[in-house]
matplotlib code that plots the C-alpha trace (Angstrom):
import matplotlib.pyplot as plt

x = [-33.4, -33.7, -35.4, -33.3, -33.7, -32.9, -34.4, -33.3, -33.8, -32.8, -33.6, -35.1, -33.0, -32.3, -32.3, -30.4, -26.6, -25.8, -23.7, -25.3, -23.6, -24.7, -24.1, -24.3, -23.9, -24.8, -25.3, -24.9, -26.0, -28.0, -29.4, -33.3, -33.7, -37.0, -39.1, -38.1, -36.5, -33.6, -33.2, -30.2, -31.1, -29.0, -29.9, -28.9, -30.0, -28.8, -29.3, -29.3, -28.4, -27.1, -26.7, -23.1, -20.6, -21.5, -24.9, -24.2, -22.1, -24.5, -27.3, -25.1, -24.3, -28.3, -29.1, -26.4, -27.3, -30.4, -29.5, -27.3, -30.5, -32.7, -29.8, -29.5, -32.8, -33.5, -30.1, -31.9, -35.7, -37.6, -40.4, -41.6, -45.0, -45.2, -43.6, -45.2, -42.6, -43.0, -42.9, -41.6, -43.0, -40.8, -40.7, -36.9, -36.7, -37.9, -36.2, -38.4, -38.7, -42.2, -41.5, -42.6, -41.4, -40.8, -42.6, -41.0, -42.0, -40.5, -42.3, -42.6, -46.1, -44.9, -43.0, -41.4, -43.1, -40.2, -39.2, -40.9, -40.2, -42.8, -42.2, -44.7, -47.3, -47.5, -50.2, -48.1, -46.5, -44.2, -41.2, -39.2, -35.3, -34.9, -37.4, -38.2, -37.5, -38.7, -38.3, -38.3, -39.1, -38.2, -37.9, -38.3, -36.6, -37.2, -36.1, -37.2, -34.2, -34.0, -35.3, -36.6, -40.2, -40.9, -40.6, -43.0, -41.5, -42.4, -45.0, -43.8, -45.4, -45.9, -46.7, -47.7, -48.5, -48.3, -48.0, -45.9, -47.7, -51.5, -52.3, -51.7, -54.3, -57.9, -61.3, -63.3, -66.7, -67.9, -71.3, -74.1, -72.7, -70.0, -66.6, -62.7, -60.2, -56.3, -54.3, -50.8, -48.2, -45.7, -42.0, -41.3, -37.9, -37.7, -37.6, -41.3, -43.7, -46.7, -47.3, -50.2, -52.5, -52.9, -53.7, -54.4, -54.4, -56.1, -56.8, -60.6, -62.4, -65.6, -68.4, -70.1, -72.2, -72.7, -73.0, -72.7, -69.7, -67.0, -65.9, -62.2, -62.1, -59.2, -60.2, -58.5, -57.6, -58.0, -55.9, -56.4, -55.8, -59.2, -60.9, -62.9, -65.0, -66.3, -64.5, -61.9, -62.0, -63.7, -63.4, -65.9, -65.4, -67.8, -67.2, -68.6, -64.9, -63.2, -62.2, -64.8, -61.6, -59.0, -58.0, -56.9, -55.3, -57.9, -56.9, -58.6, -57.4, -57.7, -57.4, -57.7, -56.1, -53.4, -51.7, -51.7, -49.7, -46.4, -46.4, -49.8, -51.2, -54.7, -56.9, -58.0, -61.7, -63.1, -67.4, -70.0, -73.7, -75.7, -75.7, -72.4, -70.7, -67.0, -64.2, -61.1, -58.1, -55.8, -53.3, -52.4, -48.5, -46.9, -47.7, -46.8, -46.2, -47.0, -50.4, -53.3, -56.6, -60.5, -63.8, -67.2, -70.8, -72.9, -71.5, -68.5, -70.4, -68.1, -65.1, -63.9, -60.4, -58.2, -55.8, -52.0, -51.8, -54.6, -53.3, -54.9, -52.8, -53.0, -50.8, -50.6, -49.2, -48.2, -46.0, -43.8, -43.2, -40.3, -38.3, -34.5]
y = [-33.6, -31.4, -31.9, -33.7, -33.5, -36.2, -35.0, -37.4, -35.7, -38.4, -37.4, -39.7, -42.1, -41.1, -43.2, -46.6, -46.4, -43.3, -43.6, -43.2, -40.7, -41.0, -37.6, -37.3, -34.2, -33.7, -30.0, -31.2, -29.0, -25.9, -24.4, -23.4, -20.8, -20.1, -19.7, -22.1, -24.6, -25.5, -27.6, -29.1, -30.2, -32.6, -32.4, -35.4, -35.0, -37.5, -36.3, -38.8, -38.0, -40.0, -37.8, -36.7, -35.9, -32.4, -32.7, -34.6, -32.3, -29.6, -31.3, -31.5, -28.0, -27.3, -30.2, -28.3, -24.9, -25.8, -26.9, -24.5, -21.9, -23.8, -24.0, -20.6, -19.5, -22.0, -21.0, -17.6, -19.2, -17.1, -19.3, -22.9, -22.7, -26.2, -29.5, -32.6, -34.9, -33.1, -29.4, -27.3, -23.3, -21.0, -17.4, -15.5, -11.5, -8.6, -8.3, -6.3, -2.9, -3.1, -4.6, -7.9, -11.2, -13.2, -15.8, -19.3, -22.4, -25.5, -27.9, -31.4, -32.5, -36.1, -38.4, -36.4, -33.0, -30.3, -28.8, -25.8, -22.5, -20.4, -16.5, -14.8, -16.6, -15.0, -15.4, -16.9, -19.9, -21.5, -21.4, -25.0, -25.4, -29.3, -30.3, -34.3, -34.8, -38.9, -38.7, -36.4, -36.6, -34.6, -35.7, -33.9, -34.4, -31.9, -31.0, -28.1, -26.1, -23.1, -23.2, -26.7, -26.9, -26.5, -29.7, -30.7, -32.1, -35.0, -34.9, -33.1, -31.4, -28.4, -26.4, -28.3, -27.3, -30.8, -29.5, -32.0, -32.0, -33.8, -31.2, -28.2, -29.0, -27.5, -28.4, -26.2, -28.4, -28.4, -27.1, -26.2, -22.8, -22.3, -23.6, -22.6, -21.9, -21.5, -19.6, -21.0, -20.4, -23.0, -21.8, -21.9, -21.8, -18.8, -20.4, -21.8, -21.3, -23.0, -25.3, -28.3, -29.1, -33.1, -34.0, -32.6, -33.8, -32.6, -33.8, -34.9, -36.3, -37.8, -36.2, -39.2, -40.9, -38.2, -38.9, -36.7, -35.7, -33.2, -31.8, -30.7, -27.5, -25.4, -21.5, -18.8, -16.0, -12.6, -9.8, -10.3, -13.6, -14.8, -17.5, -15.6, -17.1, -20.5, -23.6, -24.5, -27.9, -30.2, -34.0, -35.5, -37.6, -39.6, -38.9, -42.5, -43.9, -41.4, -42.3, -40.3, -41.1, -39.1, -37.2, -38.6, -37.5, -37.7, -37.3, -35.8, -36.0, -33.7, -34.7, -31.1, -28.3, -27.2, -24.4, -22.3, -19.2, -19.3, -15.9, -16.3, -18.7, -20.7, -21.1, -24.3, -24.7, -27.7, -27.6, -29.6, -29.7, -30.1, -30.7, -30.9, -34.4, -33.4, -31.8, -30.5, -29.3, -27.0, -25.2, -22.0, -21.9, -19.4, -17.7, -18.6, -15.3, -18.2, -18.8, -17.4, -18.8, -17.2, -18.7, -17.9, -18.3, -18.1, -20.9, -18.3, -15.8, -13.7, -14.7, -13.0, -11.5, -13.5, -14.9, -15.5, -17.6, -20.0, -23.1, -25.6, -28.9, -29.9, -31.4, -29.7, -32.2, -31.4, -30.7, -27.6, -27.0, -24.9, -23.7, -25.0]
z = [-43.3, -46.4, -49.9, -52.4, -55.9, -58.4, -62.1, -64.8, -67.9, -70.7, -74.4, -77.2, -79.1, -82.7, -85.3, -85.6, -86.4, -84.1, -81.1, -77.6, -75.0, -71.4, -69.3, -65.6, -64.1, -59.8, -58.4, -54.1, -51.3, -52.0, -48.9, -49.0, -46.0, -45.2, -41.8, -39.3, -41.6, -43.9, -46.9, -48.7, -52.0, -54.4, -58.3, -60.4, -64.4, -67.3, -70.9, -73.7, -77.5, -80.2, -83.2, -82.7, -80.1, -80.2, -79.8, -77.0, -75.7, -76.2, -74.5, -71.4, -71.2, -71.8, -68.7, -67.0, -67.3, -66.4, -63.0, -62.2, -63.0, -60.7, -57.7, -58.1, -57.5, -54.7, -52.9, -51.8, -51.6, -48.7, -48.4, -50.4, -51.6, -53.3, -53.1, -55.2, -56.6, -60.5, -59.2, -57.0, -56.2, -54.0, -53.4, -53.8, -52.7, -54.8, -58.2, -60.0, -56.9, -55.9, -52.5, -53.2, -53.6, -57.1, -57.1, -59.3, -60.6, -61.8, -63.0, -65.5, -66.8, -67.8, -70.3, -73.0, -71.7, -70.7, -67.7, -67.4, -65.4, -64.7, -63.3, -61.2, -62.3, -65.5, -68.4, -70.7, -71.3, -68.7, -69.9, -71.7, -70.1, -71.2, -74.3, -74.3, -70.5, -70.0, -65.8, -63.6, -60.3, -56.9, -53.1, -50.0, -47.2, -44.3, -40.4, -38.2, -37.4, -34.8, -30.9, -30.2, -29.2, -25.6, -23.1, -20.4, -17.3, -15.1, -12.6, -9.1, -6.3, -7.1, -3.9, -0.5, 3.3, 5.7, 9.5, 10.9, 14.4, 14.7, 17.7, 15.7, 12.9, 13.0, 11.5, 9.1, 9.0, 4.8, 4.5, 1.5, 1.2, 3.6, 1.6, 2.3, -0.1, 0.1, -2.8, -4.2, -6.3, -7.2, -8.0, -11.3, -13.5, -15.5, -18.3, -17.7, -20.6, -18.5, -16.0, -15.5, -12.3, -12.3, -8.7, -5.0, -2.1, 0.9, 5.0, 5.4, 8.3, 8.0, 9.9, 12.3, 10.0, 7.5, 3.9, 0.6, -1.9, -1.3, -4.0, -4.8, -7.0, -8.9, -9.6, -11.1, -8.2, -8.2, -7.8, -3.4, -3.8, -3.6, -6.2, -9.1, -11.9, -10.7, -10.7, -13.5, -12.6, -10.3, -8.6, -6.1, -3.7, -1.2, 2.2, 3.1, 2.4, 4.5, 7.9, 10.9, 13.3, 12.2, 9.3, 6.0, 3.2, 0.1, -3.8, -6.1, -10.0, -12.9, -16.4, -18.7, -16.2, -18.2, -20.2, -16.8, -16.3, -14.9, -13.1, -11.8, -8.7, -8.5, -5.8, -3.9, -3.3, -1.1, -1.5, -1.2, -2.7, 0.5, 3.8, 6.3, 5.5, 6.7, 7.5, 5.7, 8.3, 8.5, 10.6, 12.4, 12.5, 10.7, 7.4, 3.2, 1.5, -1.4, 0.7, 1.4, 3.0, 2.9, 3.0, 1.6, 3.2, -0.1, -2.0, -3.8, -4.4, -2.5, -0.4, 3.2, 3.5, 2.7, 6.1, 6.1, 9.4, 8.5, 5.8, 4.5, 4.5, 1.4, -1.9, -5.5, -7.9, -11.8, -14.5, -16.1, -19.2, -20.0, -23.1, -23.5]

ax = plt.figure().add_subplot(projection="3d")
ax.plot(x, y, z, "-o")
ax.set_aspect("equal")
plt.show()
């Protein structure tokens, strides 16, 4: 929607025995371009005047010229500075050569005060088009035009590894220090602008009676695939509601992890704070060029080389957000 205009500009009444002559005159559809949007605007003015018919009919023309002067001008606005419902400031290309744009003003202080145009800014006074103006009042109506804002999808899995076969998968026991880590990187459309991590899910087995918090962690990964800088984002969970029988699959929610890079992956870190409460599986079957495992000894400090035929089983859910 665009800004629409409705000025009335009626004039005093004269004194008693003189006809009155009502003019209506409507200027439709004058596009505003400036950045990113566009404007129609509709101009309605009515001029009163009851000393004679000529008067009246040269008020008209002076309402009407009027309009036509401000249409003009807004029909090659660049930019629109101000909008309140008396005035309206806009900026139109350079008329004068110094490379810079014109700035223009219309504007109506209140009951019988004229509508004034003011040019650049200038020192002196604005200048009158209609004397006596008793309304006068402008409305705005606007719409974004040009390439819609980007969309975020529903939530999906994002990247997964779930060996089909219970004797293939392995156990990496969670210690104070000693943590794994597996690198992913979703597919994404090329017309992705980012993407959002809102859940894992990873296989976790209870070690005997063992108690303590394992912690599911998102990093950033290096250029060898490795996690760098510390965790972006971290869940705990206790390990005294995971099953010491078998492995499980354990969630592990994020709330904030988004605005992520489409063309690079994140690493999965599972650690814990102390001792060894479990342990996170994974297989041996194959290699992910989209993979790649490691582990660290010294609580990330540093990581080993990373390993394409060790996977961690595990679940990356989220959300793309892509530009139609």
């Amino acid at each position: 929607m665009l800004p629409g205009l409705r000025p009335g500009l009626p004039v005093p009444l004269s004194p008693p025995g003189f006809t009155l002559v009502e003019v209506l005159v409507s200027v439709a559809l004058v596009s505003l371009v400036f950045i990113a949007c566009s404007s129609t605007m509709i101009i309605t003015a009515r001029a009163l005047d009851a000393t004679s018919g000529n008067d009246a009919a040269a008020r008209a023309v002076l309402v009407r010229t009027a309009i036509d002067q401000m249409a003009a001008e807004l029909k090659v606005a660049t930019a629109i500075t101000e909008q309140t419902p008396t005035a309206v400031t806009f900026t139109v290309p350079d008329r004068n050569g110094d490379n810079q744009p014109e700035t223009i003003r219309y504007c109506w202080a209140g009951p019988r005060a004229a509508l004034t145009r003011q040019y650049n800014g200038a020192p002196v006074p604005a200048a009158a088009l209609v004397e006596n103006v008793e309304s006068f009042s402008l409305e705005y109506l606007l719409k974004t035009v040009g390439p819609p804002p980007p969309v975020e999808g529903a939530e999906q899995v994002l990247a997964s590894r779930d060996w089909p076969t219970a004797g293939d998968i392995k156990s990496y026991l969670l210690k104070s220090g000693a943590w794994p880590a597996e690198y992913f990187k979703p597919a994404m459309p090329a017309s992705a602008v980012s993407w959002k991590i809102t859940r894992i899910k990873v296989k976790l087995q209870r070690n005997g009676s063992k108690t303590g918090a394992v912690n599911g962690e998102i990093w950033n990964a290096d250029a060898t695939l490795k996690p760098i800088g510390g965790a972006l984002a971290s869940a705990a969970v206790d390990i005294a509601g995971v099953s010491s029988a078998a492995f499980v699959w354990v969630e592990f929610p994020f709330s904030a992890l988004g605005g992520l890079d489409p063309k690079r992956g994140m690493c999965i870190a599972l650690t814990t704070a102390a001792g060894d409460p479990g342990f996170a599986a994974y297989d041996q079957k194959g290699s992910d060029p989209t993979m790649a495992w490691c582990t660290s000894s010294n609580s990330g400090a540093s990581w080993s080389a990373t390993s394409s035929s060790n996977i961690l089983e595990f679940y990356v859910y989220g959300t793309i957000t892509v530009q139609p």
